[in-house]
C-alpha positions in Angstrom: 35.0 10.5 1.8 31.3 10.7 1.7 29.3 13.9 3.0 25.4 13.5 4.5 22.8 15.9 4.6 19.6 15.2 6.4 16.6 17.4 6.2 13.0 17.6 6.8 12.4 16.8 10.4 10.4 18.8 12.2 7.1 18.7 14.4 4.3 16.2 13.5 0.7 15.7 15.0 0.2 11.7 15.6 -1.3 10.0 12.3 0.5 13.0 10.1 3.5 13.2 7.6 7.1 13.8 7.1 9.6 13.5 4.5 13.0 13.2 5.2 15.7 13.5 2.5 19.9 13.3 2.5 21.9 14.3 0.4 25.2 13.1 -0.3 28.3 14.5 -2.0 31.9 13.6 -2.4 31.9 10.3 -4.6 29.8 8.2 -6.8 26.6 7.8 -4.8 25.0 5.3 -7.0 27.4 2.3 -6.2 26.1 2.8 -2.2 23.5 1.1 0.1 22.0 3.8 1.8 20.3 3.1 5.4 18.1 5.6 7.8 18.3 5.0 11.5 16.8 6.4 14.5 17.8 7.1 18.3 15.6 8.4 20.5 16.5 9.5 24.0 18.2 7.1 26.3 17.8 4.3 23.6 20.4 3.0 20.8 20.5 4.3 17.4 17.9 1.6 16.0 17.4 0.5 12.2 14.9 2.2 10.1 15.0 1.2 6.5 17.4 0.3 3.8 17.8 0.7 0.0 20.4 -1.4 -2.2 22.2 0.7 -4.3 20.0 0.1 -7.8 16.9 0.9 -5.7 15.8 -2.0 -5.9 15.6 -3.8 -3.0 14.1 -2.3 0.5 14.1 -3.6 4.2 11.9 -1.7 6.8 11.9 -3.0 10.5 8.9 -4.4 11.7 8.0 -1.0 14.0 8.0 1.4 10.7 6.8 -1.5 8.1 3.8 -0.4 6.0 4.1 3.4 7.4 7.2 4.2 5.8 9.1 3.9 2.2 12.5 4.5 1.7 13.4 5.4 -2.0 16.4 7.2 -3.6 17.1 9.4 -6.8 21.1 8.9 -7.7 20.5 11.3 -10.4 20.2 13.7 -7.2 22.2 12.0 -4.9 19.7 11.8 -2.7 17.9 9.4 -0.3 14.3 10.1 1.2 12.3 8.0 4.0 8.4 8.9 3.6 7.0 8.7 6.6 3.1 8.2 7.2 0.7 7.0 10.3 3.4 8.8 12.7 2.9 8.1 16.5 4.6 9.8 19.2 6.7 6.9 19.7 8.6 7.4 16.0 9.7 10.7 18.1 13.7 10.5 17.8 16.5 11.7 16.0 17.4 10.4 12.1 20.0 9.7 10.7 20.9 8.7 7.3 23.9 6.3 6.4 26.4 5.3 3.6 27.8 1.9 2.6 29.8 1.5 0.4 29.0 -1.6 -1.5 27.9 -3.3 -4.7 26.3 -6.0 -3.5 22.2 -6.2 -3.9 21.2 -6.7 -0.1 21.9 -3.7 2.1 23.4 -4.3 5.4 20.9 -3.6 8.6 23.4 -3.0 11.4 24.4 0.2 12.0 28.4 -0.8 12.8 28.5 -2.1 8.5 27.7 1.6 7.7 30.8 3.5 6.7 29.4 7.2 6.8 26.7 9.0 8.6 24.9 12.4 8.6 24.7 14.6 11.7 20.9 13.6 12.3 17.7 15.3 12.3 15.0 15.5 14.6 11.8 14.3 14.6 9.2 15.1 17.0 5.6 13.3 17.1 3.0 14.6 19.5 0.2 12.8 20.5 
């Protein structure tokens, strides 16, 4: 069993910055790929960005490319999504996900994730 903690949403004038971390307890974190999503209202939860689990491969969708960087510490258990350029329409709730896996590519769709956080929400205003 794998326990997520997302933090660092918040309020964010258009063109600012946020930095969204998760934490995750409750097994070895390294061997995971680790995936952010968002869902904003009325919409389905969409893909974000992914990180294999050595770090070192990343996959951004084609609305956040360039804007945001995924990255994670497994010293700290920890996965963070930089996010820069923000425009009202990044406005939504994110969440961070777990899957378990050794292999090198992370998976994209949100049904090959095995654990998720509760979410947090970020709000852009224009």
């Amino acid at each position: 069993q794998v326990q997520l903690v997302e933090s660092g949403g918040g309020l964010a004038q258009a063109g600012g910055s946020l930095r969204l971390s998760c934490v995750a307890s409750g097994r070895t974190f390294s061997r995971t790929a680790m995936g952010w999503f968002r869902q904003g209202p009325g919409k389905e939860r969409e893909f974000v960005a992914a990180i294999s689990w050595s770090g070192g491969r990343t996959y951004y969708s084609d609305a956040v490319e360039d804007r945001f960087t995924i990255s994670r510490d497994n010293t700290k258990n920890t996965v963070y999504l930089q996010m820069n350029s923000l425009k009202p329409e990044d406005s939504a709730v994110y969440y961070c996900a777990v899957k378990v896996t050794t292999s090198l590519v992370p998976p994209l769709q949100p049904t090959r994730y095995d654990y998720w956080g509760q979410g947090t929400q970020v709000t852009v205003s224009s």
